[in-house]
C-alpha positions as CSV (number, residue, x, y, z in Angstrom):
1,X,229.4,45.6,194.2
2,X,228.4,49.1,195.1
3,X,231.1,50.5,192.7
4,X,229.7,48.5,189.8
5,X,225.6,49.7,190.7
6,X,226.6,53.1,190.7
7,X,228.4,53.1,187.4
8,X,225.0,51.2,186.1
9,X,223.4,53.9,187.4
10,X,225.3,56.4,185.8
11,X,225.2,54.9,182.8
12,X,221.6,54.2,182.7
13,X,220.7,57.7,182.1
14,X,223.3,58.4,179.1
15,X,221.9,54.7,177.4
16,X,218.5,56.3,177.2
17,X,219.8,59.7,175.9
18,X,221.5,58.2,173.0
19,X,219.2,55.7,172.2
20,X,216.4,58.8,172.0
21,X,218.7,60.6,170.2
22,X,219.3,57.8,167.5
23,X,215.4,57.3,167.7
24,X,215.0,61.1,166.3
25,X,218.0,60.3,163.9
26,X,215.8,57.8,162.1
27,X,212.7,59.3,162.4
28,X,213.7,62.6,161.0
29,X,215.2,60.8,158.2
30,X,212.1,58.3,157.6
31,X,209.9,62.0,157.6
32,X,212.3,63.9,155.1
33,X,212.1,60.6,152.4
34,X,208.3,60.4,153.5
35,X,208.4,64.2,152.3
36,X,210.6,63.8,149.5
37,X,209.1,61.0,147.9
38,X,205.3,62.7,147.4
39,X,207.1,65.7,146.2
40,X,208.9,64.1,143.3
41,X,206.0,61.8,142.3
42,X,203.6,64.7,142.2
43,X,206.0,66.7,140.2
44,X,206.2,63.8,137.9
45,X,202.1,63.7,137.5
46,X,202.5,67.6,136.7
47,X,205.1,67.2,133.9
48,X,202.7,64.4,132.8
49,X,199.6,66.5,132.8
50,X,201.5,69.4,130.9
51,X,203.1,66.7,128.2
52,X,206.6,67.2,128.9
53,X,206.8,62.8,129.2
54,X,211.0,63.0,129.2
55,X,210.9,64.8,132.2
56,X,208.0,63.2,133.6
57,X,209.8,59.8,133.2
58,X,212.9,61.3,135.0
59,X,210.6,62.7,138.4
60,X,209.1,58.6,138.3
61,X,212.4,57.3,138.4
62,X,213.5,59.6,141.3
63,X,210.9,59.1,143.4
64,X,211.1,54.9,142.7
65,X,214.5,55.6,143.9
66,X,213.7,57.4,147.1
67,X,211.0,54.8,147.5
68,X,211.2,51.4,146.0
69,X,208.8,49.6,148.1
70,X,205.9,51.8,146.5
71,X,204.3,49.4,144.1
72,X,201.8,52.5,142.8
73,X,205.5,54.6,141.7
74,X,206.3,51.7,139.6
75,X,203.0,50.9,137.5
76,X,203.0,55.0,136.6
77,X,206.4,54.2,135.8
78,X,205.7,51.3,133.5
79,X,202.6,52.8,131.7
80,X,204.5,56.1,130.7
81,X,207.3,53.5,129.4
82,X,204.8,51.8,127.1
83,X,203.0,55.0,125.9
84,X,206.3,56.3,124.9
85,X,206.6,52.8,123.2
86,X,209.8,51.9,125.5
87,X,208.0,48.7,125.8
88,X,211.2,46.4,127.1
89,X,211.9,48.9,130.0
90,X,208.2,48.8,130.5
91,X,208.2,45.0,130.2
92,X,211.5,45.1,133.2
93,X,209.5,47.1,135.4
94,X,206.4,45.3,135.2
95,X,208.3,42.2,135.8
96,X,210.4,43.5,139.1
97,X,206.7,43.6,140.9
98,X,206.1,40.7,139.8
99,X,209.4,39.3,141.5
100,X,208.3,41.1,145.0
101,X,207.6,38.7,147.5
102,X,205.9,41.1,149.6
103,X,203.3,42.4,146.7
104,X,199.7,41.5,147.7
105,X,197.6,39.6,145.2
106,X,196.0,42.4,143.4
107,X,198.6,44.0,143.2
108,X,200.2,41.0,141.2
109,X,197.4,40.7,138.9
110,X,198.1,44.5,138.2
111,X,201.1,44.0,137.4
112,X,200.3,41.1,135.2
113,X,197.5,43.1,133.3
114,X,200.6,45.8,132.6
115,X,202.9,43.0,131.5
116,X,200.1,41.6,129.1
117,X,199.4,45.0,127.7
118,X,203.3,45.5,127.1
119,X,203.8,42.4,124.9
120,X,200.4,43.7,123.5
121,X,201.7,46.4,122.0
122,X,205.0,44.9,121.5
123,X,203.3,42.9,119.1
124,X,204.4,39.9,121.3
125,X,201.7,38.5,120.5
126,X,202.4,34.7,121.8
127,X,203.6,35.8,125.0
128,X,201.1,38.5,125.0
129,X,198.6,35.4,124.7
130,X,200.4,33.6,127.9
131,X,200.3,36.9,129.9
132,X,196.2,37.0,129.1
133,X,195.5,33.8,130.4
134,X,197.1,33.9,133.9
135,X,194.5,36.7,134.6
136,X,191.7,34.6,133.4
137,X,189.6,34.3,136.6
138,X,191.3,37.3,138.2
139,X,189.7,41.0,138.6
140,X,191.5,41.1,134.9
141,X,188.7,38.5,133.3
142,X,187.0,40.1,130.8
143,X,189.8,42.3,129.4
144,X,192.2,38.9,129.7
145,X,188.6,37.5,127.4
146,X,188.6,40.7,125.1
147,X,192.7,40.5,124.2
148,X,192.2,36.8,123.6
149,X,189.7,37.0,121.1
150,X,191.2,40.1,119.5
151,X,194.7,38.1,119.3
152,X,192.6,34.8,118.1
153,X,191.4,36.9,115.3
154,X,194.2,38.3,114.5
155,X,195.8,34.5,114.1
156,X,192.7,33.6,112.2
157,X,192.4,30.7,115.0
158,X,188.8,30.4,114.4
159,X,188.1,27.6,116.3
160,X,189.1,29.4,119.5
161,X,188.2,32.6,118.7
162,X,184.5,30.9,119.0
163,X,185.2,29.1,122.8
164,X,186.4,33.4,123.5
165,X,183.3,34.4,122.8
166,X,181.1,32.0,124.3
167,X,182.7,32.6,127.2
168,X,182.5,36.2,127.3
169,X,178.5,35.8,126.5
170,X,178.7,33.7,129.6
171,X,180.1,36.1,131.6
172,X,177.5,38.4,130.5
173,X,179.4,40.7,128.8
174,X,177.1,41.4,125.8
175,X,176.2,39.1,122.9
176,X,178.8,37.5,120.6
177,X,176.3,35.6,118.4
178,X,177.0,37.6,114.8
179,X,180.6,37.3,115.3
180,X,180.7,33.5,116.3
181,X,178.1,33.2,113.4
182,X,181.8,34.9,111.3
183,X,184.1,32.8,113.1
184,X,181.8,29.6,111.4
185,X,181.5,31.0,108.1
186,X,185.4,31.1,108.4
187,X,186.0,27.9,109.5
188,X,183.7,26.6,106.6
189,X,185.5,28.4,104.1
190,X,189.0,26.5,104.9
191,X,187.4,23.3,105.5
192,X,186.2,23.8,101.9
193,X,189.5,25.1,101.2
194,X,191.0,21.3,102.2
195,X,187.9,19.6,100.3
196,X,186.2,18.9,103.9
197,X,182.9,18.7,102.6
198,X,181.6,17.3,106.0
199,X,183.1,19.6,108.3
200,X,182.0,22.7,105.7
201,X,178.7,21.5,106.1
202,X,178.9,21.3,109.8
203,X,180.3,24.8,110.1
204,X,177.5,26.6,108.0
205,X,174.8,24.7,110.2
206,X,176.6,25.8,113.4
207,X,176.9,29.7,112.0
208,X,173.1,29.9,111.4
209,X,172.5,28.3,114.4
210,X,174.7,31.2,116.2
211,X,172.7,33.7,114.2
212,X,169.5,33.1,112.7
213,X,169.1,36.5,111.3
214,X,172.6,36.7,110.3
215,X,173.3,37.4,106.4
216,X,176.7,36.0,106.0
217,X,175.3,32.5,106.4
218,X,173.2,32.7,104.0
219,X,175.5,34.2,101.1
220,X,178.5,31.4,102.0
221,X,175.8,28.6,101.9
222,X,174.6,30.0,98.3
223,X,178.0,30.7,97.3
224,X,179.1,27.2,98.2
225,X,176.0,25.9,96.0
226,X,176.9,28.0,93.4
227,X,180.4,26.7,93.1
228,X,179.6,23.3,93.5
229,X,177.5,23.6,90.4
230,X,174.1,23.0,92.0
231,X,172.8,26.4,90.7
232,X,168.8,25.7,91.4
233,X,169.7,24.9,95.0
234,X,171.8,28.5,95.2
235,X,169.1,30.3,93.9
236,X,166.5,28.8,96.6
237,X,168.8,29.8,99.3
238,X,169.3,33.4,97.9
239,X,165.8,33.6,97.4
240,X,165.7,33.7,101.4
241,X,168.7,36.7,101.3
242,X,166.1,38.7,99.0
243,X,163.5,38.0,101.6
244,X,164.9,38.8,104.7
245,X,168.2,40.9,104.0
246,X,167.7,42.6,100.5
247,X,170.1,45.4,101.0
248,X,173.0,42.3,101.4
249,X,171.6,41.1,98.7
250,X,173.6,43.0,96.5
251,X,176.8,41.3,97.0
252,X,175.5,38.5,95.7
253,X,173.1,39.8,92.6
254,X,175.6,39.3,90.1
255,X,175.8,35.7,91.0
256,X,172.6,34.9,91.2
257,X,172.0,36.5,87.7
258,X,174.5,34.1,86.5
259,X,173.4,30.9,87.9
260,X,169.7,31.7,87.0
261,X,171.3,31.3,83.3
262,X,173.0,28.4,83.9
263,X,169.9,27.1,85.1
264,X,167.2,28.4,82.8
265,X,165.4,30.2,85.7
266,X,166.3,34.2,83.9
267,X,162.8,34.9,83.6
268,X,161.7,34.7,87.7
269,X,165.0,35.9,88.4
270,X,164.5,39.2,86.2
271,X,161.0,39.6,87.9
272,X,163.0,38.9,91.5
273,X,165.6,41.9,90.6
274,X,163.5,44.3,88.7
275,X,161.0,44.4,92.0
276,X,164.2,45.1,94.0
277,X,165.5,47.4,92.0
278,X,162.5,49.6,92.2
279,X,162.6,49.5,96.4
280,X,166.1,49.5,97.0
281,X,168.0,50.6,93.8
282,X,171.5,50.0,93.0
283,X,174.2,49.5,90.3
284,X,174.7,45.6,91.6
285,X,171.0,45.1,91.0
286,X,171.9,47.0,87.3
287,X,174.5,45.0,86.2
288,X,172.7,41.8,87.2
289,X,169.4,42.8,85.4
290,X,171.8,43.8,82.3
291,X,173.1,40.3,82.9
292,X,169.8,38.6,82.5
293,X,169.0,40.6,79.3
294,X,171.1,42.6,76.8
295,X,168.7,44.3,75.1
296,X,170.0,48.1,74.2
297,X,166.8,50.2,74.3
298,X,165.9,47.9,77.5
299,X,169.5,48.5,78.8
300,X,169.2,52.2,78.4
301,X,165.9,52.7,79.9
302,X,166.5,50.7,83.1
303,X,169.8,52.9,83.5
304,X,167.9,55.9,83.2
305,X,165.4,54.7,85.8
306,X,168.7,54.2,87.9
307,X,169.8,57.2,87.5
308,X,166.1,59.2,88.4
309,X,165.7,56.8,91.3
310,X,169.5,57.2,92.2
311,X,171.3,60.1,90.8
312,X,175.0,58.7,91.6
313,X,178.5,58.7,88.9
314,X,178.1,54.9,89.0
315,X,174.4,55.5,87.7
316,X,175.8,58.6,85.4
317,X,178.3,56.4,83.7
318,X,176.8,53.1,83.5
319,X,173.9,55.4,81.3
320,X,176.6,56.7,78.8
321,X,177.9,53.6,78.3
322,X,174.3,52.5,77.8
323,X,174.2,54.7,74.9
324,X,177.6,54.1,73.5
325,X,176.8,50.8,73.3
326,X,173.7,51.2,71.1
327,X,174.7,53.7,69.5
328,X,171.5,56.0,70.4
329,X,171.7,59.5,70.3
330,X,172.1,61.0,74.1
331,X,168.8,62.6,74.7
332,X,169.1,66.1,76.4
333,X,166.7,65.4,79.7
334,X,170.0,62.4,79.7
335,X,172.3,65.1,79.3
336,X,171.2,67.3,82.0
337,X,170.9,64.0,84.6
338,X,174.3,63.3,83.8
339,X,175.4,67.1,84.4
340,X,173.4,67.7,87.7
341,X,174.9,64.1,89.0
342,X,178.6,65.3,87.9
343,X,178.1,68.5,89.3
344,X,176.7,67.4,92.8
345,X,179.8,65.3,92.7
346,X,182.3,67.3,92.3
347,X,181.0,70.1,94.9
348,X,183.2,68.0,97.4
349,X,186.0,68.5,95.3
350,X,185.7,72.3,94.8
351,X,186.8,73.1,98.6
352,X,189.7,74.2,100.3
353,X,191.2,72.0,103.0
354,X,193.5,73.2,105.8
355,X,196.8,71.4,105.7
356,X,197.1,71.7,109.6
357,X,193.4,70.8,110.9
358,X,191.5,69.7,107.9
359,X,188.8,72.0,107.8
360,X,187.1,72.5,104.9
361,X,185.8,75.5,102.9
362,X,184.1,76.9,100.0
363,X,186.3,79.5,100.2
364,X,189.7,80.3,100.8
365,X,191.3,81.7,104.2
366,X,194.7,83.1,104.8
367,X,193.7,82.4,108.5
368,X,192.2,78.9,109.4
369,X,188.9,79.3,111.1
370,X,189.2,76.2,112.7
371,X,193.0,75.8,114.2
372,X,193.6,79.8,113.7
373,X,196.3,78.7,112.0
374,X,198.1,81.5,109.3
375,X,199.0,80.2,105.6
376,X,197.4,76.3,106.4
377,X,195.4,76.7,103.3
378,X,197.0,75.8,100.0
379,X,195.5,78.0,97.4
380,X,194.4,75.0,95.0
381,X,190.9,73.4,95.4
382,X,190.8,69.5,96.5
383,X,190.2,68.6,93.1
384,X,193.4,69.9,92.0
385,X,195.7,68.9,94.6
C-alpha cells in the first residue's frame, strides 16, 4: 500500500507537467490561427480595396480555410463571387451558412438576403422570387418588398405587383399610388385584350382611384372610348387631360383631332388646340390642328408661328413642307428661321469627343483635358463620325 502511494505521488507531479505542457501546445496553436486568420483576411480587404479581385478571392479563401466557423469570412467571400459574376460558387457559399446549425438567426437571414441577390443576378428569377419571400418579415423586409415588385414587373404580373406595393406603402416606405395607378391601367389593357369589358372597366376605376391626379388614367379611358367608337364620350374625357395635364396632352392630340371629325365637333376642338398651342407649343398640337383643317396659307402660317414660338428641326421642317405643299414661294424672314434653327442644331454636332472619357470640345486636343489622355481625340467632328 505504501509502495503504490508513493508511486501516485511521484507520478502526480509529472501528470500535471504534461498536462500544462499539452495546455500550451493548444493554446499556442489556437493564438498562431487566431493570428493567422486576421492577417489573411485583411490582406484579402487590401487586394479588394486596390482592385486586384483574383487575388483578393484567393486571401478569402485562405483565411475561410484557417477559419471556417467565421460566418463574416464567408459573406465577403460570397459577395466578391457575385460581383465577379461567379454567381454558382457564390450561390454554394451562401448556401453552406445556411446549412450551419450553429449560425444565429440573423445571421441566417444574411445569408438568405445573399442567396436572393445571387439568383437575382443570375437571372433566377423564380427562385430569386422564393429566396425573397422567406425574408418577408425578417430585418430583410423591405428590400425582400422592393425585389418582389421589381421581379413582378418584370413578369408583367400586374395583379401582384399591386398587393407589393400596397404593402410597401403600408410599411411606410414612401407612396406607391402612380405606379399602382400603372399596374391598373395594365391590367385594363389585357382584360380589354380578352374582350373583358367588365373587368376593363373595373381596372380603370380602381387606377384613378389609386391616383386622382394621375394622367395615364385618363388617356387609357379616352383611348378605350375612342376605340370603341364612342368618339363624343372620348373627347369629354380628354377634355379633362387638357384641363388638368396639358403637357400629356400631347400624346393624345392627334387622336382627339380625329375623333372630333368623326364626330362633327372640329370647330371646338380647333379652338381647344389653337389655345394650347399658343401656351404650350408643340409639333403634336401642329399636326392635330393641320388635322382639323388643311388649308395651305392657314397650314403655313400656323407652322411659322411654331417655329417663332418654338425654333426646333421638327418645327424647321414641318414649315418647308408647308410650303412644298402649296407651292408658295419660301419667304426670306422663313429662310433665315430655318437657317438659325439648323444651325443651333447642328452646333452639337460640330465638337470633338474623346474616345476614352467622352469629353467634349469645340476644339481639338492632342491631349484630353479631361482623362489626360494622349491621341483620345479622333480628328473628325461628331457630325462626321
Amino acid at each position: 500500500m505504501d509502495f503504490d502511494l508513493q508511486w501516485f505521488l511521484l507520478g502526480l507531479p509529472v501528470a500535471f507537467a504534461l498536462g500544462w505542457l499539452a495546455s500550451r501546445f493548444d493554446f499556442r496553436q489556437l493564438k498562431r490561427e487566431q493570428r493567422d486568420a486576421p492577417k489573411a483576411y485583411f490582406k484579402g480587404l487590401n487586394l479588394l480595396l486596390n482592385e486586384q479581385h483574383d487575388k483578393a478571392i484567393d486571401a478569402f479563401i485562405e483565411a475561410v480555410q484557417q477559419d471556417p466557423d467565421t460566418s463574416d469570412l464567408h459573406f465577403a467571400l460570397g459577395n466578391l463571387f457575385r460581383r465577379r459574376g461567379e454567381y454558382e460558387r457564390a450561390v454554394r457559399v451562401h448556401q453552406h451558412l445556411l446549412n450551419r446549425a450553429d449560425l444565429q438567426p440573423a445571421e441566417r437571414d444574411r445569408a438568405q438576403h445573399g442567396l436572393a441577390q445571387d439568383f437575382m443576378q443570375a437571372g433566377l428569377f423564380d427562385r430569386a422570387e422564393a429566396a425573397w419571400r422567406t425574408l418577408e418579415g425578417t430585418a430583410y423586409d423591405t428590400d425582400a418588398r422592393l425585389a418582389l415588385l421589381t421581379l413582378h414587373e418584370r413578369s408583367h404580373d400586374w395583379r401582384s405587383a399591386v398587393d407589393d406595393a400596397l404593402k410597401l406603402e403600408r410599411g411606410s416606405t414612401g407612396s406607391y399610388a402612380y405606379r399602382i395607378a400603372h399596374y391598373w391601367c395594365e391590367l385594363a389593357l389585357e382584360a380589354d385584350a380578352k374582350q373583358q369589358t367588365a373587368d376593363a372597366d373595373d381596372a380603370l376605376r380602381r387606377a384613378h382611384e389609386a391616383a386622382p391626379q394621375a394622367a395615364r388614367p385618363v388617356v387609357t379611358a379616352g383611348r378605350r372610348l375612342a376605340r370603341l367608337g364612342r368618339h363624343a364620350e372620348a373627347i369629354a374625357v380628354w377634355n379633362q387631360l387638357l384641363a388638368t395635364h396639358p403637357t400629356s396632352f400631347n400624346l393624345v392630340a392627334t387622336e382627339y383631332a380625329a375623333s372630333a371629325l368623326a364626330c362633327g365637333g372640329q370647330e371646338d376642338a380647333r379652338r381647344q388646340l389653337f389655345a394650347l398651342q399658343q401656351k404650350k407649343p408643340s409639333i403634336d398640337l401642329l399636326n392635330a390642328l393641320d388635322a382639323l383643317d388643311s388649308d395651305p396659307v392657314s397650314r403655313r402660317d400656323r407652322t411659322r408661328t411654331q417655329l417663332a414660338l418654338l425654333p426646333t428641326l421638327s418645327a424647321a421642317q414641318a414649315l418647308l413642307r408647308a410650303h412644298e405643299s402649296s407651292a408658295l414661294l419660301v419667304s426670306p424672314a422663313d429662310l433665315t428661321a430655318v437657317s438659325e434653327v439648323i444651325g443651333r442644331a447642328a452646333r452639337a454636332g460640330q465638337r470633338y469627343r474623346c474616345a476614352a472619357c467622352g469629353f467634349d470640345a469645340q476644339q481639338h486636343y492632342w491631349q484630353c483635358p479631361g482623362c489626360l489622355g494622349w491621341d483620345t481625340y479622333p480628328p473628325q467632328r461628331l457630325e462626321e463620325l
